[in-house]
C-alpha positions in Angstrom: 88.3 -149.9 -30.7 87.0 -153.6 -31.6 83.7 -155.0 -30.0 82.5 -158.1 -29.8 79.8 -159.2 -32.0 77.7 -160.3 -28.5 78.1 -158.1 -25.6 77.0 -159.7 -22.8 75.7 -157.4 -19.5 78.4 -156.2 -17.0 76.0 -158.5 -14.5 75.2 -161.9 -15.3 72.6 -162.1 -12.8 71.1 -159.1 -14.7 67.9 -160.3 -15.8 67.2 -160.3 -19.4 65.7 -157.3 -21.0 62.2 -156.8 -22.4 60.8 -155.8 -25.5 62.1 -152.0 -24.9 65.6 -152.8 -24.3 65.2 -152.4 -20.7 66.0 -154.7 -17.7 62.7 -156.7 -17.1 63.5 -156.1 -13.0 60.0 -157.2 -12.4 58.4 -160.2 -14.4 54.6 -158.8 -15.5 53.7 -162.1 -16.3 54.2 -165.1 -13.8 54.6 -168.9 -13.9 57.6 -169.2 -16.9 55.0 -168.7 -19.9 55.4 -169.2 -24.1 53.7 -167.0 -26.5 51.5 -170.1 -27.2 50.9 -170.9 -23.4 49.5 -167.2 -23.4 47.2 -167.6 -26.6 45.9 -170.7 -25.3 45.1 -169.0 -22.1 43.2 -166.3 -23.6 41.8 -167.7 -26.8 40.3 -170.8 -25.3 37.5 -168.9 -23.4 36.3 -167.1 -26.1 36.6 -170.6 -27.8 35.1 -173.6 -26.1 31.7 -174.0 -24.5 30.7 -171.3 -21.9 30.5 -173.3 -17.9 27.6 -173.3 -15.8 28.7 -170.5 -13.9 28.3 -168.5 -16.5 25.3 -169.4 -17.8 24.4 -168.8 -14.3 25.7 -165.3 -13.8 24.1 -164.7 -17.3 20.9 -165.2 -16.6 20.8 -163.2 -13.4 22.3 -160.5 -15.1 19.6 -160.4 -18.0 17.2 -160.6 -15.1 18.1 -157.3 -14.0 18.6 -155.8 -17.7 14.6 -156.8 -18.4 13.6 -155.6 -15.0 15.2 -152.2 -16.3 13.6 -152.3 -19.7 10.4 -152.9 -18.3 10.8 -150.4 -15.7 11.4 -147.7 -18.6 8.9 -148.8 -20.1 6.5 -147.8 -17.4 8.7 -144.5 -16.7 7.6 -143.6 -20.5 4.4 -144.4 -19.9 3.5 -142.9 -17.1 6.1 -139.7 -17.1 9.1 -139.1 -14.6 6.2 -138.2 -11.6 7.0 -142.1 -10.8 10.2 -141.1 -9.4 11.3 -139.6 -6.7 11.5 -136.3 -8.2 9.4 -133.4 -6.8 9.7 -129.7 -6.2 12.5 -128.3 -5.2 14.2 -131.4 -5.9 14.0 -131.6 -10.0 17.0 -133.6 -10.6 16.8 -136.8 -8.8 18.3 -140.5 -8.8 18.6 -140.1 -12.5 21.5 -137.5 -12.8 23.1 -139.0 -9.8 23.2 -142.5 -11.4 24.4 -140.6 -15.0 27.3 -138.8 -13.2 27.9 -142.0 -11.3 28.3 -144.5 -14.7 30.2 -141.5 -16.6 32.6 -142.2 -13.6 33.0 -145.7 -13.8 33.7 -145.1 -17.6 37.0 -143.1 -16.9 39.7 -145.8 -15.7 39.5 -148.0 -19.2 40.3 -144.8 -21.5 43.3 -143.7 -18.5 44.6 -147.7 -18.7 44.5 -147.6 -22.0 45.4 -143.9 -23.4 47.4 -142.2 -20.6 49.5 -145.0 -19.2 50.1 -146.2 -22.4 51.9 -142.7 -23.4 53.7 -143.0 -20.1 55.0 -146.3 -21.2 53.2 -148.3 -18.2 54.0 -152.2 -19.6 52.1 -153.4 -16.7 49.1 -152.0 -17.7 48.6 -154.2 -21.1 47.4 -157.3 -18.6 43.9 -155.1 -18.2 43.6 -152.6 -20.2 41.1 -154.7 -22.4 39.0 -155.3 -19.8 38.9 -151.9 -18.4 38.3 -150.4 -22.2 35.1 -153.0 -22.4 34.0 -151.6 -19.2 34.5 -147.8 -20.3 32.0 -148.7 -23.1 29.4 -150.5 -21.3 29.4 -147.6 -18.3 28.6 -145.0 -20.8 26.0 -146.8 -22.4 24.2 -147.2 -18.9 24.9 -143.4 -18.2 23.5 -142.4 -21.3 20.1 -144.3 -20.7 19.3 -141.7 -17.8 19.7 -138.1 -19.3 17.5 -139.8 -22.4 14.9 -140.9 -19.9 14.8 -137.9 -18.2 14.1 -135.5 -20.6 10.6 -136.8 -20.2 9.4 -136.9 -23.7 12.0 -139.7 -25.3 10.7 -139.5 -28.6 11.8 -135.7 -29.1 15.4 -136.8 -27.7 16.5 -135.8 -30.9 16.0 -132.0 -30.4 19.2 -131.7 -28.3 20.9 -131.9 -31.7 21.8 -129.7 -33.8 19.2 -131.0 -37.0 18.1 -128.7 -38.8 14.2 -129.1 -38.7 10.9 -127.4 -39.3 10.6 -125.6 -36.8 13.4 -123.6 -36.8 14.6 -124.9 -33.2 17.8 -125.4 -32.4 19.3 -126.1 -29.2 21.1 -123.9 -26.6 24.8 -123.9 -26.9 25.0 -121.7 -23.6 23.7 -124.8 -21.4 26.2 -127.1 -20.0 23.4 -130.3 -20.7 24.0 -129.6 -24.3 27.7 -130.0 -23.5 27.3 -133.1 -22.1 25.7 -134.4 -25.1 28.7 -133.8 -27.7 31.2 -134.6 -24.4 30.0 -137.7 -23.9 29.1 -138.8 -27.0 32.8 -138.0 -28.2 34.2 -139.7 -25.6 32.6 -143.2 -26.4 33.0 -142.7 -29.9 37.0 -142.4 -29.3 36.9 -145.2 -26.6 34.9 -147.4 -29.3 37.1 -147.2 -32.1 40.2 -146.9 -29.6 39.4 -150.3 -28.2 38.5 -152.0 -31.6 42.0 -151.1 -32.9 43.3 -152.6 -29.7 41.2 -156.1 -30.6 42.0 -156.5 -34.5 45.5 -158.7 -34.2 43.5 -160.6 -30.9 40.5 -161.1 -33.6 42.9 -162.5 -36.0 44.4 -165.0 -34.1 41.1 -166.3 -32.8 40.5 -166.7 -36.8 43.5 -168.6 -37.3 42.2 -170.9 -34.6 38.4 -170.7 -35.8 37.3 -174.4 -37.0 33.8 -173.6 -37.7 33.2 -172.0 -41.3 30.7 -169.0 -40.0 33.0 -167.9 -37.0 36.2 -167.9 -39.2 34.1 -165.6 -41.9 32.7 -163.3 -39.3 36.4 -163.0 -37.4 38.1 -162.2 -40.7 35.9 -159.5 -41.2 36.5 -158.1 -38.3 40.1 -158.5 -38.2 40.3 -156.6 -41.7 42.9 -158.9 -42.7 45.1 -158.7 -40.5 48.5 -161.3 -41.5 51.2 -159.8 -38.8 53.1 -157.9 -41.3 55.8 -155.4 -40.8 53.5 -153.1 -42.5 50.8 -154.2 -40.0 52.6 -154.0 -37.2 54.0 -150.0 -38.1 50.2 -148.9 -39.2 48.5 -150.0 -36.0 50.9 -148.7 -33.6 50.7 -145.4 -35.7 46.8 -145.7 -35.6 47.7 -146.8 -31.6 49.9 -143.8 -30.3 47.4 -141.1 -32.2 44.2 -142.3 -30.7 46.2 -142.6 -27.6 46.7 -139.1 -27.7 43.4 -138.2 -29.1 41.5 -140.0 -25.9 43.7 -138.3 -23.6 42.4 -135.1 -23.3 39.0 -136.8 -23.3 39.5 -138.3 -20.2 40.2 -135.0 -18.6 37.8 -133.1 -20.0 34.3 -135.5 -20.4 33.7 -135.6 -16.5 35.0 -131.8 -16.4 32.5 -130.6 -19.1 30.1 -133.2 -16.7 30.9 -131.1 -13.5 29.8 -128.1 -15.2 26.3 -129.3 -14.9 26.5 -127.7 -11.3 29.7 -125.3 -11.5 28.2 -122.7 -13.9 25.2 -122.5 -12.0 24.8 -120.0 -9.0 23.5 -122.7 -6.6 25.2 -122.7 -2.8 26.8 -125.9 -2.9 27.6 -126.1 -6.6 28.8 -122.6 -7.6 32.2 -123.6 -7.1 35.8 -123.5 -9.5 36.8 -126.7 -7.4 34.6 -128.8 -9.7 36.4 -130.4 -13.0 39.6 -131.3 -11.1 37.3 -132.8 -8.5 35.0 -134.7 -10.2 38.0 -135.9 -12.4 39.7 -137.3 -9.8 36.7 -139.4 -8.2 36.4 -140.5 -11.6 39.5 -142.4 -11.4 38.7 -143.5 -8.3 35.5 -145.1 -8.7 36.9 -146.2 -12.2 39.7 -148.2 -11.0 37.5 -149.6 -8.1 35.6 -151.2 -10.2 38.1 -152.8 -12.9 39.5 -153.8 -9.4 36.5 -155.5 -8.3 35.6 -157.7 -11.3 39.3 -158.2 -12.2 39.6 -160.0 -9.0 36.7 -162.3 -10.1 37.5 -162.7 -13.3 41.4 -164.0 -12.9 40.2 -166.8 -10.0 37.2 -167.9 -12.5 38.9 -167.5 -15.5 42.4 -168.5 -14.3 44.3 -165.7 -15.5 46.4 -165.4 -11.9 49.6 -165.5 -13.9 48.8 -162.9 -16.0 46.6 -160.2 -14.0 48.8 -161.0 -11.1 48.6 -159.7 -7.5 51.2 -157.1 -8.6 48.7 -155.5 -11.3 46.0 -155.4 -8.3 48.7 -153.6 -6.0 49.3 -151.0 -8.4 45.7 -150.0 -9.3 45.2 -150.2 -5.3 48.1 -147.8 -5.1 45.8 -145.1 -7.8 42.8 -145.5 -5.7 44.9 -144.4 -2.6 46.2 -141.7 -4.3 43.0 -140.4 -6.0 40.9 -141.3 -2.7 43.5 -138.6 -1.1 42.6 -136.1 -3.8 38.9 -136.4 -3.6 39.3 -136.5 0.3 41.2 -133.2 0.1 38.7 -131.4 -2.0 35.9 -132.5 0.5 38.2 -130.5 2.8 38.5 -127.8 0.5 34.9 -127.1 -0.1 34.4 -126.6 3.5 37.6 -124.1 3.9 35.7 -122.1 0.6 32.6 -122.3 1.7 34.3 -120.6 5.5 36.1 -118.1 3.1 33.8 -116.8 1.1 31.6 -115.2 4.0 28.5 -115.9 1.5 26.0 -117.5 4.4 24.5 -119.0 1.9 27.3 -121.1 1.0 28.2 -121.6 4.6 24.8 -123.4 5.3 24.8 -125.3 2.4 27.8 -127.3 3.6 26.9 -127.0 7.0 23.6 -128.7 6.0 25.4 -131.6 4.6 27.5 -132.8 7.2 24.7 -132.0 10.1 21.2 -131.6 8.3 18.5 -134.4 7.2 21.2 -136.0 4.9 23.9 -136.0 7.5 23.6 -140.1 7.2 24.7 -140.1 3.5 27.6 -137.5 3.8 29.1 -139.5 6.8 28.4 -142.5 4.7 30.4 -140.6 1.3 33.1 -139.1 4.0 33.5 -142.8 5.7 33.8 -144.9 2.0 35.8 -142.5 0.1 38.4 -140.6 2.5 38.8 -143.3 5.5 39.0 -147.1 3.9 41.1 -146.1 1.0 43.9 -145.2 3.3 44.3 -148.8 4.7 46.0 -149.0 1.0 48.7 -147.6 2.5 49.6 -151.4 4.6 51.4 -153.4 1.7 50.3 -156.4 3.4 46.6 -154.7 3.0 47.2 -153.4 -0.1 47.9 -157.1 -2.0 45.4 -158.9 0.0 42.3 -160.2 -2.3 39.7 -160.4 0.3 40.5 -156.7 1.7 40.9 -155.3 -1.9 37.4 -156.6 -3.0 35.3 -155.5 -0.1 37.4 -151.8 0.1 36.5 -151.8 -3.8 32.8 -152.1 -2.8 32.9 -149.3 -0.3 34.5 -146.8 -2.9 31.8 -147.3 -5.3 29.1 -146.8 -2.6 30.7 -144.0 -1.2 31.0 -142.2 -4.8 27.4 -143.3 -5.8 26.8 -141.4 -2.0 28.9 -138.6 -3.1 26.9 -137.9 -6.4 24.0 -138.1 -4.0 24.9 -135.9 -1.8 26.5 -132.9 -4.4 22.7 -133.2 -6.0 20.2 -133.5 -3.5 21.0 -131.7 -1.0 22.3 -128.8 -3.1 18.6 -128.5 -4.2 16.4 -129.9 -1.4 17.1 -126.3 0.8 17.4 -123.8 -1.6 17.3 -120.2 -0.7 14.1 -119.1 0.4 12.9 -121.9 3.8 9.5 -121.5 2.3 11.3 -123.6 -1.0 12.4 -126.4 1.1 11.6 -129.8 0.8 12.7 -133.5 1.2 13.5 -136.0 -1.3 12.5 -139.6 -1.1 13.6 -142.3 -3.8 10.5 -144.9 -4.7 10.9 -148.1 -5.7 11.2 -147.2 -9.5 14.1 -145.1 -8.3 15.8 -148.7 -6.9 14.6 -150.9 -9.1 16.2 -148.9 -12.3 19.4 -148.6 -10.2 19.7 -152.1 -10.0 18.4 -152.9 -13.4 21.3 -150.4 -14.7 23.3 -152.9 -12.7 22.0 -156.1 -14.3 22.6 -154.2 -17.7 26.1 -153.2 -17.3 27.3 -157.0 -16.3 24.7 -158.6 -19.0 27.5 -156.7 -21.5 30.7 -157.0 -19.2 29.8 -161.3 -19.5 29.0 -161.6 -23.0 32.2 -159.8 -23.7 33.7 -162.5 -21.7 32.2 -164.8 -23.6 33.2 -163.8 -27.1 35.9 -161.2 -26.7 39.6 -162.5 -25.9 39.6 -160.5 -22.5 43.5 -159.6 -22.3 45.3 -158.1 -25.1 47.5 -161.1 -25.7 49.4 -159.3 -28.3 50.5 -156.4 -25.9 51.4 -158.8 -23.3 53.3 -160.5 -25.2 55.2 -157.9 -26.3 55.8 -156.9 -22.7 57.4 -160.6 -21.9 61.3 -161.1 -22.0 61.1 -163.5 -24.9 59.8 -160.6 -27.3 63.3 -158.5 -27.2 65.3 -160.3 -30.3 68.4 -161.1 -27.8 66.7 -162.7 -25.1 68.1 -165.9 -26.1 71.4 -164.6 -25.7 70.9 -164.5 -21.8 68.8 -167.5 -22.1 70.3 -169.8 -24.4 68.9 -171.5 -27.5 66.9 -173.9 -25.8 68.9 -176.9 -26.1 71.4 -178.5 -24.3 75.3 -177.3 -23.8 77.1 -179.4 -26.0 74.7 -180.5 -28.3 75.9 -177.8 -31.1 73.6 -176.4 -33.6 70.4 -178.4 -34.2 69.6 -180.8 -37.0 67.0 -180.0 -38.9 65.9 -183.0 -41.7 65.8 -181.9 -45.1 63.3 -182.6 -47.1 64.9 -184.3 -50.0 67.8 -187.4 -49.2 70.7 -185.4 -51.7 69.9 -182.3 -49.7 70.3 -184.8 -46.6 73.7 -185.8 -47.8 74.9 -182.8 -48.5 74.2 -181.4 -45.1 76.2 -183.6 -43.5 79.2 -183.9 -46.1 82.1 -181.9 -46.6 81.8 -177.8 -48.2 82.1 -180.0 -51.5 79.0 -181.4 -51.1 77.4 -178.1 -50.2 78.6 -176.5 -53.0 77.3 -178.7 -55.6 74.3 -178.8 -53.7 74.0 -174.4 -53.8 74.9 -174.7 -57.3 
């Protein structure tokens, strides 16, 4: 049977299809753009003069990354007694705010590893972002297991170094764990996101005008022309760090749970743990790319390309992991009634009804209530709702991390044991120093970074798949024919436009 050499689709209201043969039934990116209109939009904040605002925002945000260097600083000096930290309650703000940044650090590696292998086009409009912020969470989480070892200097020993003293650490002890866990992690989520940047850093050299900022992009572009052979390495290199990063994500804040499963602590003795804390790290994740991508695409304007439906669909992930941490609040409860240990029994008891009652009814109110008012469309693509419900899932995780630490430790099993914690203002002000550090690095990557993948995007727009002009035309008029183009010589001129005489003495 014959076929045409254009096949046209059964239904010409069909829209056109995108980059993956597929009908593009939902446009990703808004407002009619070209590849250039999307490279302009991008490139030129990484390009021209940084506003006010920013400056601004900046210095603010360096405010609070001194205040927390000069806080540490007096933490060295004077040893962790400064904190809030006491007997029986050894572990203190500092794990709470290290479990809570290893959180945040989980929704850039998921955007970027996970929903890439599920073929997610719509997540390629933030997945930069969300990578950037994966990096700069774990940095801040790092800070506080360093500080807390007490003696900085010897941080060193928690490797495995051969040394003098014939020391080495103890492979048995989920701490060590988290050392190679979370090391690993932003080691794969460094090198994962650089790959992700190199054609982005090449087109900003192609644009460079100034001789030092063309020399330093081209070196870290690695010479990147757009090849074919490009192209087919980095999506290689793409898919297989994609696939290396996945696990990670589900097994750094697992190995991190451990720090209370595999102890036999009422409260934290429990197998509910990895899935758990996995899924609250999703949540609090995506509630905080939420949060600054909503800022970011009103300052930046970027609304056509992190559009409302972007925001709907990371809402729709913090309903659905708010449900899941919500459940195993639930759960822990039913456990604790199952396993006829009293011990456990009080534990959770003492939680929802004992001296910390106020922050378990603040965790319970931030992360199980608000998030289901995702489940209203009209709720679920409003900015200003979005925004603030963002907020509240971050404080109520920060609360939850709270509450899973101190008051696991502050009754412990003998009443004689018991004792209250109370956070100083060292406690605070290295919280919001932590803070100040994590949007000193989100801004300057801002500043410097093009902060959507413009490459993936574009790849995800209908004028990427090679017959898109067959549903859309050829650009120019019906009627017009096929468009002159001026040679560059007069004979060559001629020739075009005489007779297949003409063109033959011209080929020949």
């Amino acid at each position: 049977m014959e076929t045409s050499e254009k096949q046209l689709p059964a239904d010409p209201s069909e829209p056109p299809p995108t980059g993956d043969g597929e009908p593009d039934r939902e446009r990703l990116v808004k407002g009619d753009l070209s590849f250039h209109d999307i490279t302009e939009m991008v490139s030129r904040h990484a390009e021209k003069k940084a506003p006010m605002a920013w400056y601004a925002a900046f210095a603010v945000a360096f405010s609070g990354t001194l205040l927390l260097l000069a806080l540490f600083a007096y933490v060295v000096w004077n040893g962790i007694g400064v904190w809030g930290n006491n007997q029986p309650v050894g572990w203190g703000w500092p794990i709470v705010n290290f479990v809570f940044w290893v959180g945040i650090g989980h929704a850039g590696t998921l955007i970027s590893a996970i929903l890439y292998l599920f073929r997610q086009h719509w997540r390629t409009a933030i997945n930069r972002a969300a990578e950037a912020m994966t990096l700069f969470a774990v940095i801040c989480a790092l800070i506080w297991p360093t500080f807390h070892v007490g003696r900085v200097w010897a941080i060193y020993w928690t490797l495995p170094i051969p040394n003098q003293m014939a020391m080495w650490p103890q492979f048995k002890s989920p701490l060590l764990w988290d050392v190679f866990a979370v090391s690993s992690y932003f080691l794969v989520s460094l090198i994962f996101w650089y790959v992700g940047l190199v054609p982005d850093l090449a087109t900003l050299r192609d644009r460079a005008k100034n001789f030092w900022r063309q020399r330093i992009l081209a070196f870290f572009a690695l010479g990147w022309t757009g090849s074919n052979r490009h192209w087919r390495n980095y999506e290689k290199a793409y898919l297989l760090l994609a696939g290396l990063a996945t696990p990670l994500v589900l097994s750094v804040h697992s190995v991190v749970s451990f720090d209370f499963a595999v102890s036999v602590l009422p409260g934290w003795h429990t197998t509910i743990f990895p899935p758990y804390f996995v899924a609250g790290a999703i949540f609090s994740g995506f509630a905080m790319v939420v949060t600054l991508m909503v800022i970011t695409r009103e300052i930046y304007g970027l609304k056509n390309v992190i559009t409302i439906d972007h925001l709907e669909k990371m809402n729709i992930i913090i309903l659905v992991t708010g449900t899941i941490v919500g459940f195993a609040y639930i759960t822990e409860f039913f456990m604790a009634w199952y396993s006829g240990v009293q011990y456990e029994q009080y534990a959770f008891i003492n939680r929802a009804f004992g001296p910390y009652a106020w922050a378990y009814w603040i965790m319970m109110t931030c992360n199980l209530i608000t998030p289901q008012l995702f489940w209203f469309k009209k709720l679920r693509r409003s900015i200003p709702v979005m925004f603030v419900l963002s907020i509240f899932v971050n404080i109520g995780m920060w609360f939850e991390r709270f509450v899973i630490t101190i008051t696991s430790l502050h009754r412990d099993f003998l009443p004689s044991s018991w004792g209250y914690f109370t956070a100083t203002w060292i406690d605070i002000g290295t919280l919001v120093g932590s803070f100040g550090l994590f949007l000193t690095l989100f801004l300057l990557f801002l500043r410097f970074v093009p902060m959507v993948a413009m490459a993936e995007v574009k790849g995800i727009m209908p004028q990427a798949d090679p017959h898109f002009h067959e549903h859309e035309g050829n650009g120019h008029v019906e009627g017009d024919g096929e468009p002159y183009i001026k040679p560059a010589e007069p004979a060559l001129a001629e020739a075009y436009r005489g007779d297949g005489a003409g063109e033959e003495e011209t080929s020949t």
